[in-house]
TIRO-2110 file (N, C-alpha, C; in Angstrom, 1 decimal):
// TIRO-2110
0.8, -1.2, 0.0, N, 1, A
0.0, 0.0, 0.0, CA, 1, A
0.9, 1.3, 0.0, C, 1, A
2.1, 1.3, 0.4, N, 2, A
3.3, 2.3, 0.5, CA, 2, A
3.6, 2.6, -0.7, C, 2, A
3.3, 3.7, -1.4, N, 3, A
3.7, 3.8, -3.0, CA, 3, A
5.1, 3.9, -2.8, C, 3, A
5.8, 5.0, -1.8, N, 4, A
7.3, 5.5, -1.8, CA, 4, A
8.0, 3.6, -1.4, C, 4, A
7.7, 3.1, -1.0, N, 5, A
7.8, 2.0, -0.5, CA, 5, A
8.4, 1.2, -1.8, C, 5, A
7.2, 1.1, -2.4, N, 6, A
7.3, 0.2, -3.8, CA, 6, A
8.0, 0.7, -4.8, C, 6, A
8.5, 2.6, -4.6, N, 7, A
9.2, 2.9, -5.6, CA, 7, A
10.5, 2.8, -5.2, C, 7, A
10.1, 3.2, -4.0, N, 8, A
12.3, 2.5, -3.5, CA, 8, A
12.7, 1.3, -4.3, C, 8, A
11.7, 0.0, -3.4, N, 9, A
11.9, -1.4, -4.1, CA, 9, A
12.7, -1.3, -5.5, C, 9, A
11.5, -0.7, -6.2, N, 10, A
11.4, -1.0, -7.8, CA, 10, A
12.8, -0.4, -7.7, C, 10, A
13.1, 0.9, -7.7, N, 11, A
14.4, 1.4, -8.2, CA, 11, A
15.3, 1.0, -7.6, C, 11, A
15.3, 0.3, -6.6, N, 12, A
16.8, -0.3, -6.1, CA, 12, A
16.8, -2.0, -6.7, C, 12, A
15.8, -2.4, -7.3, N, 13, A
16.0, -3.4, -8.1, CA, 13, A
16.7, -3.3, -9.8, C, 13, A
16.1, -1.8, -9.8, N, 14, A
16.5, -1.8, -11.2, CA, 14, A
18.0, -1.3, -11.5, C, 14, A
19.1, -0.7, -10.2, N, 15, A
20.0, -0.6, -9.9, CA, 15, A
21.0, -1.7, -10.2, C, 15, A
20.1, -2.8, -9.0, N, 16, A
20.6, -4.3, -9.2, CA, 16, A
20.6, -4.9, -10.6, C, 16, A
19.6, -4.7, -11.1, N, 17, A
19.7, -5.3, -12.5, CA, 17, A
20.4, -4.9, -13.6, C, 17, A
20.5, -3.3, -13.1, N, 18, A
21.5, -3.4, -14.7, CA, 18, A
22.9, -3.4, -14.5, C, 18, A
23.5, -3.6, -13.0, N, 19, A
24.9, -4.2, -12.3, CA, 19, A
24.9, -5.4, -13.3, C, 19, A
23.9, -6.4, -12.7, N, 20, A
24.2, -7.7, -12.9, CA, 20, A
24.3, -7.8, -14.4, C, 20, A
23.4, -7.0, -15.5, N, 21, A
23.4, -7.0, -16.3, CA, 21, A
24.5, -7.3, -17.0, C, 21, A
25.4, -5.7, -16.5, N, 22, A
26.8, -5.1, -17.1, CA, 22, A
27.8, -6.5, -16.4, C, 22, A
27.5, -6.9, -15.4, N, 23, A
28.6, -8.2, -14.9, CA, 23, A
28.3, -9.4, -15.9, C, 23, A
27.2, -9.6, -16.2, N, 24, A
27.1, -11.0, -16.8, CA, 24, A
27.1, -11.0, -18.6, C, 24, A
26.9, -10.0, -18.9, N, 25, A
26.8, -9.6, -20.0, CA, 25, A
28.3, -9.6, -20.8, C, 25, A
29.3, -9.5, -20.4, N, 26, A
30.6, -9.9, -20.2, CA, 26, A
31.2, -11.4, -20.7, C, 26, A
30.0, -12.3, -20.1, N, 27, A
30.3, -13.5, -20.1, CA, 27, A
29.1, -14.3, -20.7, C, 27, A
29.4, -14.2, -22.0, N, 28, A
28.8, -14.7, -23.3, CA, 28, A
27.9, -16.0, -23.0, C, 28, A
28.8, -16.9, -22.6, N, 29, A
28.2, -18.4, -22.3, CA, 29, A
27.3, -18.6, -21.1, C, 29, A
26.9, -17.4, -20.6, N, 30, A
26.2, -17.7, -19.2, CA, 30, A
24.5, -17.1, -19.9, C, 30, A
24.4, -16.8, -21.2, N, 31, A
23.6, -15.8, -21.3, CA, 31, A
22.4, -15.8, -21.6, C, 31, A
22.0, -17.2, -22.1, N, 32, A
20.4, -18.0, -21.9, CA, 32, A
20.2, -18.3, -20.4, C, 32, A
21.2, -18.0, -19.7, N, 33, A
20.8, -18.8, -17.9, CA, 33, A
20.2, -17.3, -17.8, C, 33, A
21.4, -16.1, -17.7, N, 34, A
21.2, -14.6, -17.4, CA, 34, A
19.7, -14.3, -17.9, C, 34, A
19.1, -14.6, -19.3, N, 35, A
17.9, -14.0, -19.7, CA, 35, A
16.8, -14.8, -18.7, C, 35, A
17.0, -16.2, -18.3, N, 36, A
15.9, -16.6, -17.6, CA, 36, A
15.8, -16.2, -16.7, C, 36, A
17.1, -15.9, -15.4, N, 37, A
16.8, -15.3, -14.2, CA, 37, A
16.3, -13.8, -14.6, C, 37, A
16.7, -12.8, -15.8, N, 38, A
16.4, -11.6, -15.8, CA, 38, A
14.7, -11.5, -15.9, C, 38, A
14.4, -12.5, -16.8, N, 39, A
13.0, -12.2, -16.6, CA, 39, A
11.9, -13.1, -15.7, C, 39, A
12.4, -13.8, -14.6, N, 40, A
11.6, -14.1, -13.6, CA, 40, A
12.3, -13.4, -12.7, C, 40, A
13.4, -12.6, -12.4, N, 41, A
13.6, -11.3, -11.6, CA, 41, A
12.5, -10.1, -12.0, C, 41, A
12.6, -9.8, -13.7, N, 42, A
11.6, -9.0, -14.2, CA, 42, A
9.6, -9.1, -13.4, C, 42, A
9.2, -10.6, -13.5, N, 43, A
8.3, -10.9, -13.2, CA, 43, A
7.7, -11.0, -11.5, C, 43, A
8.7, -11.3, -10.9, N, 44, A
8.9, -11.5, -9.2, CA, 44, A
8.8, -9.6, -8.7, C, 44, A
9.2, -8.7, -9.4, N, 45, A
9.2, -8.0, -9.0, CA, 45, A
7.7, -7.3, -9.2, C, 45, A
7.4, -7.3, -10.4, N, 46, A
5.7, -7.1, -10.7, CA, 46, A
5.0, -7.7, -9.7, C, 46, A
5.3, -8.7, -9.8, N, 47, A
4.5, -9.6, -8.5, CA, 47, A
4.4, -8.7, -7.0, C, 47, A
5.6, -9.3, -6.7, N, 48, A
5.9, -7.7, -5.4, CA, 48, A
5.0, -6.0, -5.4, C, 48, A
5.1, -5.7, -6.7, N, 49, A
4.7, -3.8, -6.4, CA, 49, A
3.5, -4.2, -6.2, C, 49, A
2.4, -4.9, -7.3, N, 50, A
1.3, -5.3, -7.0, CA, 50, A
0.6, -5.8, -5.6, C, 50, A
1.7, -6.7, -4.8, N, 51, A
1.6, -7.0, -3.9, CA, 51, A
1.3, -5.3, -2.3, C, 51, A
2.6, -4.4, -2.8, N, 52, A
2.7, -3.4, -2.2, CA, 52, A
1.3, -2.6, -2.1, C, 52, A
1.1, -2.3, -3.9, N, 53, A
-0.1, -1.1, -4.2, CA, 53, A
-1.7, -2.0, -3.7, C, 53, A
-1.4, -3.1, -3.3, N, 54, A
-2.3, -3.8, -3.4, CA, 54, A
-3.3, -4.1, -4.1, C, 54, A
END
């Protein structure tokens, strides 16, 4: 229900994600694993704000 709440989350996720991005992105052979965690990271987090905004 915390909008500032959910927008912290979101943006400090999206911080996280384009780290890991720039770290894994680097390393070619990891990069069908990288897109699956990026987009059930992507999804998990939707899950979450919805969760927040209720």
């Amino acid at each position: 229900m915390n909008l500032a709440k959910a927008l912290g989350f979101f943006s400090a996720y999206c911080v996280f994600s384009a780290v890991t991005y720039l770290v894994f992105f680097a390393r070619h052979d990891i990069g069908p694993l990288f897109t699956l965690a990026y987009t059930s990271g992507v999804t998990l987090t939707g899950i979450v704000l919805r969760w927040y905004l209720g």
